[in-house]
ZADO-1210 file (C-alpha; in nm, 4 decimals, padded with zeros to 6 digits):
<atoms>
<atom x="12.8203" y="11.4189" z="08.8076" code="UNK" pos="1"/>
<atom x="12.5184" y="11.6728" z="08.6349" code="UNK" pos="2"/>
<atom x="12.3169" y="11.6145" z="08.9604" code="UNK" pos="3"/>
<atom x="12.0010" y="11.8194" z="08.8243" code="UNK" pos="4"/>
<atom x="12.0093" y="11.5521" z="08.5299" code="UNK" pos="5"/>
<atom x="11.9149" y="11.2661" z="08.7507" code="UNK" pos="6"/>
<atom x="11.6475" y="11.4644" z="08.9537" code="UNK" pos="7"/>
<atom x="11.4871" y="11.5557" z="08.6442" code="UNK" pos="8"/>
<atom x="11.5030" y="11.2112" z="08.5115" code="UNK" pos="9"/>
<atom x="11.3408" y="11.0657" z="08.8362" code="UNK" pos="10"/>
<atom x="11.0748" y="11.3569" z="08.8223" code="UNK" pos="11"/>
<atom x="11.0003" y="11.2385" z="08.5116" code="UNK" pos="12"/>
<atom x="10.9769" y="10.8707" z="08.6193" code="UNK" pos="13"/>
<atom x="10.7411" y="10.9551" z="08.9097" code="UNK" pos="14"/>
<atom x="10.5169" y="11.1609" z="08.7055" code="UNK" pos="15"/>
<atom x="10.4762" y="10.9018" z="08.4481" code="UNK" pos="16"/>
<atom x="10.4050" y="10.6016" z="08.7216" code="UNK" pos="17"/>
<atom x="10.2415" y="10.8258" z="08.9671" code="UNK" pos="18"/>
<atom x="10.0496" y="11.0895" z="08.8276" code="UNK" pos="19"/>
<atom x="10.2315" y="11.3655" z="08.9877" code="UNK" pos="20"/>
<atom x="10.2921" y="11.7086" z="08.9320" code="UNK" pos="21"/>
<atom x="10.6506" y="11.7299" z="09.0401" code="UNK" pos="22"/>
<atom x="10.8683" y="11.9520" z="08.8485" code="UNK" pos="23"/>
<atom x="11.2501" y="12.1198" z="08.8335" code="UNK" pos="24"/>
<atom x="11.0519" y="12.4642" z="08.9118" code="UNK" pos="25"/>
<atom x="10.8862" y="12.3170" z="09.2076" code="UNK" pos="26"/>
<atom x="11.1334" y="12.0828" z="09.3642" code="UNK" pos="27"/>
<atom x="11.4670" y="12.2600" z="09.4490" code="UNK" pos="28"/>
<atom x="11.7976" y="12.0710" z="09.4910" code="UNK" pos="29"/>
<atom x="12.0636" y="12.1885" z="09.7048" code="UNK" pos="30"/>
<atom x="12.4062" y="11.9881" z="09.7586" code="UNK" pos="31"/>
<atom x="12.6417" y="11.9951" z="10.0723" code="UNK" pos="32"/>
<atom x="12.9296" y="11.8442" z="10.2049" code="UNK" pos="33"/>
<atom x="13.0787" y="11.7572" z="10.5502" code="UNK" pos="34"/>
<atom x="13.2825" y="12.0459" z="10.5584" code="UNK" pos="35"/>
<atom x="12.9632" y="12.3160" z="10.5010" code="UNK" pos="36"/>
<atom x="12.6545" y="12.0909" z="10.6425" code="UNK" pos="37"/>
<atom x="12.5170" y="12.3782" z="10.8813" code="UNK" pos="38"/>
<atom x="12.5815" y="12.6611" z="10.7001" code="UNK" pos="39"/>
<atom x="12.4088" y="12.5001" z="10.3631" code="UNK" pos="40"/>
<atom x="12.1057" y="12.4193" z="10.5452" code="UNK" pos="41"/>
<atom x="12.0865" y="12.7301" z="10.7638" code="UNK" pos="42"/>
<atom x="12.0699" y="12.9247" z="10.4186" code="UNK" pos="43"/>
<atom x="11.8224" y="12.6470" z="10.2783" code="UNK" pos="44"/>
<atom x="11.6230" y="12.6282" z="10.5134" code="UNK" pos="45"/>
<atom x="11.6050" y="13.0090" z="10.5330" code="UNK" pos="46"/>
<atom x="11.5200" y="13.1212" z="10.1926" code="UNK" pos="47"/>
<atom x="11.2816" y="12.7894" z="10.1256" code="UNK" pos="48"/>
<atom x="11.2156" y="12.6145" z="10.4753" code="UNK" pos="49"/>
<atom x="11.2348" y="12.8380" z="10.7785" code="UNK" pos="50"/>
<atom x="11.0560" y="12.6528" z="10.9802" code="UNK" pos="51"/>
<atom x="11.3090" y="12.3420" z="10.9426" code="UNK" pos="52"/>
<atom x="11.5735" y="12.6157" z="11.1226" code="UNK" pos="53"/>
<atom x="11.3835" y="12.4207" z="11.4597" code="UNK" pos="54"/>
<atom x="11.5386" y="12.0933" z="11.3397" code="UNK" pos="55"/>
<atom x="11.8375" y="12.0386" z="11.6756" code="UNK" pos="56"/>
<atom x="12.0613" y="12.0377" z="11.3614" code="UNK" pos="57"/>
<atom x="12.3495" y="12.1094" z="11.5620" code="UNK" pos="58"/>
<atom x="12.3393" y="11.7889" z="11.7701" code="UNK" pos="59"/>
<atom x="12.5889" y="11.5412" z="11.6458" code="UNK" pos="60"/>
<atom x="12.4261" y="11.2751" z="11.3785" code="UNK" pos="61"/>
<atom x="12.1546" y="11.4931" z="11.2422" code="UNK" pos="62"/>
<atom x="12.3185" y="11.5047" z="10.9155" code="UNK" pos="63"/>
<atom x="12.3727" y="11.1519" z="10.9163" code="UNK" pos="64"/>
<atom x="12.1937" y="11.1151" z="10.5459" code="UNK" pos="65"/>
<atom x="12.3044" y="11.1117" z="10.1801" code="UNK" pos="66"/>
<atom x="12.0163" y="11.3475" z="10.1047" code="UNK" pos="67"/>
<atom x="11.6589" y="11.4487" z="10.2898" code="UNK" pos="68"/>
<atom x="11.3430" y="11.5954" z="10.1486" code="UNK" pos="69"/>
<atom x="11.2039" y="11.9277" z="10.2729" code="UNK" pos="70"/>
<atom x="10.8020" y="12.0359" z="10.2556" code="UNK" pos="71"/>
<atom x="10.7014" y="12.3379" z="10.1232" code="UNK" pos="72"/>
<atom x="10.4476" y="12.5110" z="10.3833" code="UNK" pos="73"/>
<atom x="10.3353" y="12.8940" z="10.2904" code="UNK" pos="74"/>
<atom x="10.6891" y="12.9001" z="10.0536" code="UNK" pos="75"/>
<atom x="10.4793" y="12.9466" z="09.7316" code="UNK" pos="76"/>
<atom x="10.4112" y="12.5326" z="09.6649" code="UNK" pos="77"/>
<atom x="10.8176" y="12.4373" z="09.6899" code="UNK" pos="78"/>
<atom x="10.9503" y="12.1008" z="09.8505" code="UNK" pos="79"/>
<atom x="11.3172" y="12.0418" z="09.8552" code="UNK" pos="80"/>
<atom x="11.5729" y="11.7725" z="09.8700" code="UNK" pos="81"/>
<atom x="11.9033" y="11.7939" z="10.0395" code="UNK" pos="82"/>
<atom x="12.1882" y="11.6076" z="09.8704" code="UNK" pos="83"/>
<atom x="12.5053" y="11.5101" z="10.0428" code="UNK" pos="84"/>
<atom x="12.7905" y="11.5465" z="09.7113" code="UNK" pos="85"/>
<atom x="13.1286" y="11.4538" z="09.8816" code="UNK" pos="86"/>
<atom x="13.0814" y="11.0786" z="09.8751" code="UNK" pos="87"/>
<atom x="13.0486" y="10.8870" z="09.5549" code="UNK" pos="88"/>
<atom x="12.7273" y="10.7563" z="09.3588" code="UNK" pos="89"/>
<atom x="12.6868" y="10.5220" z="09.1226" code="UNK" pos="90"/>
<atom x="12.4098" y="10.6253" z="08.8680" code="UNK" pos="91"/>
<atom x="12.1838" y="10.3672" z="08.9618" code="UNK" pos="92"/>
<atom x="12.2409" y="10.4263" z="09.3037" code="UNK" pos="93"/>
<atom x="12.1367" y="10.8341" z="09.3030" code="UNK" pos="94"/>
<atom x="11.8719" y="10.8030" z="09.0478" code="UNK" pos="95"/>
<atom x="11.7245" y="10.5467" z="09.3091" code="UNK" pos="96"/>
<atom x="11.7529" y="10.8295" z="09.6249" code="UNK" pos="97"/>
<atom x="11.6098" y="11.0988" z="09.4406" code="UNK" pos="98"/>
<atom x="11.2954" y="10.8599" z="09.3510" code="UNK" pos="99"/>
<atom x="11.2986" y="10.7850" z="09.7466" code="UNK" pos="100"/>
<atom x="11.3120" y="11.1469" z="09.8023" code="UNK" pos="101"/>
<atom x="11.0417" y="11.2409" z="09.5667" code="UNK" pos="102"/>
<atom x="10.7885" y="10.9726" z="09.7430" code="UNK" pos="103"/>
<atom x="10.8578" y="11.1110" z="10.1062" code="UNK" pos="104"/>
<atom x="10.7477" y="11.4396" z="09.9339" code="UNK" pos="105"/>
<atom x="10.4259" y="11.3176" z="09.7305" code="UNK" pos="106"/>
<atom x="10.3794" y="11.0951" z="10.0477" code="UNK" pos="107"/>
<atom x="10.3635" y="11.4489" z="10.2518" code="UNK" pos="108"/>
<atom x="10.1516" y="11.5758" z="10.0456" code="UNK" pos="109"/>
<atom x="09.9183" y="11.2933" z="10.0367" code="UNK" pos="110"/>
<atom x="09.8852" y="11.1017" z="10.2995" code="UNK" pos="111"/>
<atom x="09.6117" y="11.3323" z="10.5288" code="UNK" pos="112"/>
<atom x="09.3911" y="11.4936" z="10.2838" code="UNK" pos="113"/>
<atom x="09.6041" y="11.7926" z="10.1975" code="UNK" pos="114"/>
<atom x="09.7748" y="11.7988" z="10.5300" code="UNK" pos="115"/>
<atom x="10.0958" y="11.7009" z="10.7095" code="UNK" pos="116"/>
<atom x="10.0355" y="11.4220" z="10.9750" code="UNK" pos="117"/>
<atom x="10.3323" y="11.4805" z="11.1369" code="UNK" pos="118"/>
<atom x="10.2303" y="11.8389" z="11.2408" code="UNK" pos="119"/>
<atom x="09.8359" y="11.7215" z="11.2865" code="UNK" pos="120"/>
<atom x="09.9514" y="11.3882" z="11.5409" code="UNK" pos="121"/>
<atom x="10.2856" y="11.3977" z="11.5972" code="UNK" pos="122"/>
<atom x="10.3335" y="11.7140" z="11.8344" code="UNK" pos="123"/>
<atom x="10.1518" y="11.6875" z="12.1796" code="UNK" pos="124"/>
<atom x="09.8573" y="11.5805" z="12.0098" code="UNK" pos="125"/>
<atom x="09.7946" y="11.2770" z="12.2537" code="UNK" pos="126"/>
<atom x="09.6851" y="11.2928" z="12.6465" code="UNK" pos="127"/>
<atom x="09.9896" y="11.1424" z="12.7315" code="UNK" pos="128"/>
<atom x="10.3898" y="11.0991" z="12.6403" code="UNK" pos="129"/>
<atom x="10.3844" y="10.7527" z="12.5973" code="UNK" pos="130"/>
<atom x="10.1236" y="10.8063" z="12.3592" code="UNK" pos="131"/>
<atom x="10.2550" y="11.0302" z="12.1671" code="UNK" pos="132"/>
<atom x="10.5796" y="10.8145" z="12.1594" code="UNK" pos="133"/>
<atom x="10.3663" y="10.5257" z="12.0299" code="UNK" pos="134"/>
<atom x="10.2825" y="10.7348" z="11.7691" code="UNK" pos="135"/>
<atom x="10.5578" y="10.8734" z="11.6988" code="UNK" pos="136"/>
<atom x="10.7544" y="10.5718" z="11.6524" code="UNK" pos="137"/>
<atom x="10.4850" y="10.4201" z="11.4104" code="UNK" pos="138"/>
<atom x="10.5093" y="10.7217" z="11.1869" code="UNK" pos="139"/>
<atom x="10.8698" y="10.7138" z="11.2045" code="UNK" pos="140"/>
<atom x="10.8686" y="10.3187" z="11.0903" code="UNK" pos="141"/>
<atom x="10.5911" y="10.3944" z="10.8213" code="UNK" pos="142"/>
<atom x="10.7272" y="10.7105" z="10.6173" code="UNK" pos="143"/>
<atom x="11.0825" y="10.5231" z="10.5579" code="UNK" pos="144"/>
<atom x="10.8320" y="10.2156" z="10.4767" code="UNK" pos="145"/>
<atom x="10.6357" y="10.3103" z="10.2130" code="UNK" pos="146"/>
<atom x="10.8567" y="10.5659" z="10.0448" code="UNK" pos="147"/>
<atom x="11.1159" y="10.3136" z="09.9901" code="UNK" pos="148"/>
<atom x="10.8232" y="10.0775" z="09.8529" code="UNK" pos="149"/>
<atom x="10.7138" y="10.3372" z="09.5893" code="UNK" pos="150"/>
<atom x="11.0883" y="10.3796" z="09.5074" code="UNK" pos="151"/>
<atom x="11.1515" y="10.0151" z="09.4290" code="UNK" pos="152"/>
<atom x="10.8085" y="09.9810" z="09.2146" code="UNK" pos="153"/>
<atom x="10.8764" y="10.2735" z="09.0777" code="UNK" pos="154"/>
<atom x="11.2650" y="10.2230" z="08.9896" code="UNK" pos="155"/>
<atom x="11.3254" y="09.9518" z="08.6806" code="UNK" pos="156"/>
<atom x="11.6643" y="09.8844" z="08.8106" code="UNK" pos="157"/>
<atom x="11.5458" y="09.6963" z="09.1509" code="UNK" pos="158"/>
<atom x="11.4340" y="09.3264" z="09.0707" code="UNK" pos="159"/>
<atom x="11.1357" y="09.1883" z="09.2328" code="UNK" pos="160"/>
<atom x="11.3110" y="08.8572" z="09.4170" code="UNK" pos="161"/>
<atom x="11.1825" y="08.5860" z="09.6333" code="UNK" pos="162"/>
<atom x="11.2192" y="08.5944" z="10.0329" code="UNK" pos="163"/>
<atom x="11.4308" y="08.3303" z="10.0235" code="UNK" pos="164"/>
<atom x="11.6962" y="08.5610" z="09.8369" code="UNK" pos="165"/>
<atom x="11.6412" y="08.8121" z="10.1423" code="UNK" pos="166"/>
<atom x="11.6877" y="08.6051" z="10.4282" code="UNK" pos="167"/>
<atom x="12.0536" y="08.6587" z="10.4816" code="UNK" pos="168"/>
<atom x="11.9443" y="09.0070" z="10.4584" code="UNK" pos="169"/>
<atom x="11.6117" y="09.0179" z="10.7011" code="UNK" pos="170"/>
<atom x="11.8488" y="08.8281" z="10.9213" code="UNK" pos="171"/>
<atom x="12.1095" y="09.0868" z="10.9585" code="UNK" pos="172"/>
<atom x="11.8405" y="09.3460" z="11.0169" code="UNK" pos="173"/>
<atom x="11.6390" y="09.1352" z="11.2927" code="UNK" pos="174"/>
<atom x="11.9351" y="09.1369" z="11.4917" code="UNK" pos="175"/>
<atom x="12.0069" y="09.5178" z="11.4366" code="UNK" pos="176"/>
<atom x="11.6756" y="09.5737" z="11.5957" code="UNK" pos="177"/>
<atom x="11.7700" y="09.7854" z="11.8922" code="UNK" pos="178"/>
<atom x="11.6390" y="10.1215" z="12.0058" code="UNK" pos="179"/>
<atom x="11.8823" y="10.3645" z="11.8866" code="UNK" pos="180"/>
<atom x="11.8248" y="10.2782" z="11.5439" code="UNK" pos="181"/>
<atom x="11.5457" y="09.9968" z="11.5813" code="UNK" pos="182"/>
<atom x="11.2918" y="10.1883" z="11.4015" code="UNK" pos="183"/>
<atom x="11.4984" y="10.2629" z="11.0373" code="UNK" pos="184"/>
<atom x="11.5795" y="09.8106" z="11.0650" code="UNK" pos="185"/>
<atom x="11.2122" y="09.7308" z="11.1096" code="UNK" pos="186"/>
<atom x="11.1044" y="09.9437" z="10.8199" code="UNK" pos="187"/>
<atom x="11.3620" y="09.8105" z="10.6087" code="UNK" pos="188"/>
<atom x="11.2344" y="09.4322" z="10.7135" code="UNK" pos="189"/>
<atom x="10.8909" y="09.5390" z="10.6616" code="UNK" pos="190"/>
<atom x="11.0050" y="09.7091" z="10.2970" code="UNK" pos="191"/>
<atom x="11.1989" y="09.4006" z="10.1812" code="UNK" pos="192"/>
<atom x="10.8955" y="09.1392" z="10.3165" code="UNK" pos="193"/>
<atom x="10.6743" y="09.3461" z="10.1037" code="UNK" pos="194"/>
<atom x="10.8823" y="09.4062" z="09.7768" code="UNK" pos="195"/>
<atom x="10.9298" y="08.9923" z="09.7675" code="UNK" pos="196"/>
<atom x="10.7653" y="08.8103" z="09.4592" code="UNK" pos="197"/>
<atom x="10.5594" y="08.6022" z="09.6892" code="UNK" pos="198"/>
<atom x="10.3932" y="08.9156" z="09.8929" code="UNK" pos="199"/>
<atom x="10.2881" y="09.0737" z="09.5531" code="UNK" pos="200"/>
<atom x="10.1471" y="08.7867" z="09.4180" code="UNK" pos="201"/>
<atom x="09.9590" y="08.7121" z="09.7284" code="UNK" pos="202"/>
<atom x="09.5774" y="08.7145" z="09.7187" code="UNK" pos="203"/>
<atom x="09.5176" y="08.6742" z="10.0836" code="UNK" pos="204"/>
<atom x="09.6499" y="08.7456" z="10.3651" code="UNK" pos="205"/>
<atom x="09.6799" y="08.3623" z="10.4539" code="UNK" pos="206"/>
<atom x="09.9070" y="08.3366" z="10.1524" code="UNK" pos="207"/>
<atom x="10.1243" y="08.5700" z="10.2359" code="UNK" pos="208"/>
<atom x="10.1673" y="08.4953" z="10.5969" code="UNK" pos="209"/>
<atom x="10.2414" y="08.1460" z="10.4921" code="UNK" pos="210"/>
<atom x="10.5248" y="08.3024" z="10.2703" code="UNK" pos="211"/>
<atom x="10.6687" y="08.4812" z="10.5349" code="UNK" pos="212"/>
<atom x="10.6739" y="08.1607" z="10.8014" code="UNK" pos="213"/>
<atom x="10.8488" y="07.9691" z="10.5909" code="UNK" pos="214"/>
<atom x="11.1684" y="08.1924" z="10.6394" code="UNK" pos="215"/>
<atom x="11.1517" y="08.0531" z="10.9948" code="UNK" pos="216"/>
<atom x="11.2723" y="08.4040" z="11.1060" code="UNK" pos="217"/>
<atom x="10.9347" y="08.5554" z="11.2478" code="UNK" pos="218"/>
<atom x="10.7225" y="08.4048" z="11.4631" code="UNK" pos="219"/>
<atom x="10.6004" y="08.6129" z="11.7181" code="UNK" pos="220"/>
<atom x="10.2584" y="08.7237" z="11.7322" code="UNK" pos="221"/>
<atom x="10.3182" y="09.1178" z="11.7558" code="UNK" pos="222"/>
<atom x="10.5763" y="09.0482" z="11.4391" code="UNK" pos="223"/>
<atom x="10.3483" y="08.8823" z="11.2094" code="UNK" pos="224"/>
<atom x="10.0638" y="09.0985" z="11.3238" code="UNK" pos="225"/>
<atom x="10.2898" y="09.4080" z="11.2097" code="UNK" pos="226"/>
<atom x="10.3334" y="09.2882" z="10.8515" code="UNK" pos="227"/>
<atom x="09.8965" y="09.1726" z="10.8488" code="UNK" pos="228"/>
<atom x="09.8959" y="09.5427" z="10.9490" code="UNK" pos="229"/>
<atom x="10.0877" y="09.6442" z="10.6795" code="UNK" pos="230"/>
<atom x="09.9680" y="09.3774" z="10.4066" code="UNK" pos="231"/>
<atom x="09.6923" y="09.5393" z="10.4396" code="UNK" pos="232"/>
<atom x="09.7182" y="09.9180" z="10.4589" code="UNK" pos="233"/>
<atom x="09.9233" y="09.8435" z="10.1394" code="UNK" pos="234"/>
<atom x="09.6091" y="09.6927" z="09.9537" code="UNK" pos="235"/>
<atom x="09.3166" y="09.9303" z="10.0848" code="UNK" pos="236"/>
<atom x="09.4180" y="10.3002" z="10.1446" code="UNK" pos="237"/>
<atom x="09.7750" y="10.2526" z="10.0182" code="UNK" pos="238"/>
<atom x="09.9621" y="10.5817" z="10.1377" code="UNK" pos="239"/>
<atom x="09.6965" y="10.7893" z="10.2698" code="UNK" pos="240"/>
<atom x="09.6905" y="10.6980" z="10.7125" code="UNK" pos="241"/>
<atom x="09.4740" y="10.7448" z="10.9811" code="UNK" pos="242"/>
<atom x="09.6360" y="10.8206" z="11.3319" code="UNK" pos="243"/>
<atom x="09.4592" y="10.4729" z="11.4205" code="UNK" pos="244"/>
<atom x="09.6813" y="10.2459" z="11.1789" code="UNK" pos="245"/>
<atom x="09.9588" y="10.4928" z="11.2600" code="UNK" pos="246"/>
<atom x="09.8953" y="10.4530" z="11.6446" code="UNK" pos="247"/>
<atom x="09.9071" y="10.0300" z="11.5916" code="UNK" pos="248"/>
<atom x="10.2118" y="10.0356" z="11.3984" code="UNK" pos="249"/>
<atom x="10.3877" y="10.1985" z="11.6647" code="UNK" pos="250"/>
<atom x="10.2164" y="09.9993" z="11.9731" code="UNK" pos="251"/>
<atom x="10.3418" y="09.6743" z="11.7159" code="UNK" pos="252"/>
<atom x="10.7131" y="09.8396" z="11.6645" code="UNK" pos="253"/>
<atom x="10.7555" y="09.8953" z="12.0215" code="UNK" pos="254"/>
<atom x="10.6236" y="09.5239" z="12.1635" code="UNK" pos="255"/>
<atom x="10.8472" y="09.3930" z="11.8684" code="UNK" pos="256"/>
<atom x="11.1378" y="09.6254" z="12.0062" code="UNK" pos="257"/>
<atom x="11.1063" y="09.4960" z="12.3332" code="UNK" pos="258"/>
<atom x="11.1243" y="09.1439" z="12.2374" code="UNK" pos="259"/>
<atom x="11.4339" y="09.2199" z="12.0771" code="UNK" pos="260"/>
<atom x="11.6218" y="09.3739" z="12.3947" code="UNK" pos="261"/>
<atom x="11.5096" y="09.0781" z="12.5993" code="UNK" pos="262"/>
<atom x="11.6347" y="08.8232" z="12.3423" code="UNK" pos="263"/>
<atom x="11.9686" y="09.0557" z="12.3331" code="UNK" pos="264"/>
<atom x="12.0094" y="09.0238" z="12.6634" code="UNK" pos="265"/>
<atom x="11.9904" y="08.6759" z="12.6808" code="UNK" pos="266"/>
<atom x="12.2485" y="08.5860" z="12.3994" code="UNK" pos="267"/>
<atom x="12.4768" y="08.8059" z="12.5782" code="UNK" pos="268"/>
</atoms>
């Protein structure tokens, strides 16, 4: 499979929809498999991204990915992406991560004014730990959020469907709510409420919440407050944050997380 083909083709995509600037020259593509996952991105990350080489990239599950996007920072104006080549792809399916890829990258870029918000609020940048966990987590639910959003409006293949088609899915992913991985399932929920026909055709708020009840899935106050949150960042500032909606997202994730242990631990 010509792997540089389908990068090219989704750069092309993304400039088209986006306006972006993204080109072969300035996005590089590097594959690895299983076998040489450390010693690909120790000479990656050292010619392009050296200060990635801090990742814990050694602990067991960090390359737990089919690809991950890198951000250029004093490397002459270079992002990355990371692809994972020993397991198979459909077309569809790889044209889809590289567009994915290529909005956590413009997102990077754009989201603070020029600067990265993970290195601005996420590192000791609150009074406290539990702070900076609430924050944390909220940019950890967000940046999977709306770079999967961008993919699927930006990706002709995915089909705009009604909740009602997603509620075996939301379903599935309300129960894998846990805190291990709790974070990547209520970014997905959050993605697939927002992608439905109803939320984009929604006017109001009110219209959309009213969308959402009738799955008779969510119907806790911190849940439906975290997709008004949402709903609206969407339609005002889009992807560019504020360490305030950042800092809510993550207060919301973490009182919808908790809600999910205690109803865990009563089914069981």
């Amino acid at each position: 499979m010509n792997y540089d083909s389908y990068l090219a083709r989704a750069i092309e995509i993304f400039n088209d929809k986006m306006d972006a600037d993204f080109s072969r020259d300035n996005v590089i593509l590097t594959c690895f498999m299983t076998d040489d996952q450390e010693e690909i991105f120790e000479q990656f990350c050292a010619q392009y991204f050296p200060y990635r080489l801090k990742d814990r990239y050694q602990e067991e599950g960090y390359f737990d990915f089919r690809a991950s996007s890198f951000i250029g920072m004093d490397n002459g104006g270079k992002d990355g992406i990371l692809l994972r080549t020993d397991i198979p792809y459909h077309p569809v399916e790889l044209l889809h991560i590289f567009l994915h890829e290529l909005a956590h990258i413009y997102c990077a870029h754009h989201e603070l004014d020029g600067k990265s918000f993970y290195d601005e609020y996420c590192m000791d940048y609150a009074p406290t730990k539990q702070e900076d966990g609430i924050i944390n987590a909220g940019y950890a639910v967000w940046r999977e959020c709306i770079a999967e959003i961008i993919a699927i409006e930006l990706d002709d293949n995915c089909k705009i469907v009604p909740l009602k088609k997603k509620a075996d899915v939301l379903r599935q992913l309300k129960s894998e709510i846990e805190p291990v991985d709790g974070k990547l399932a209520v970014s997905e929920i959050l993605t697939a409420i927002m992608t439905s026909s109803e939320i984009e055709a929604s006017q109001t708020w009110e219209e959309a919440e009213t969308a959402i009840q009738s799955l008779n899935l969510f119907d806790t106050p911190p849940e439906m407050d975290l997709f008004r949150l949402v709903y609206a960042q969407l339609r005002t500032t889009f992807l560019e944050v504020d360490v305030g909606f950042i800092h809510e997202l993550g207060y919301l994730y973490l009182n919808v997380l908790s809600m999910a242990v205690i109803r865990n631990l009563r089914q069981h």
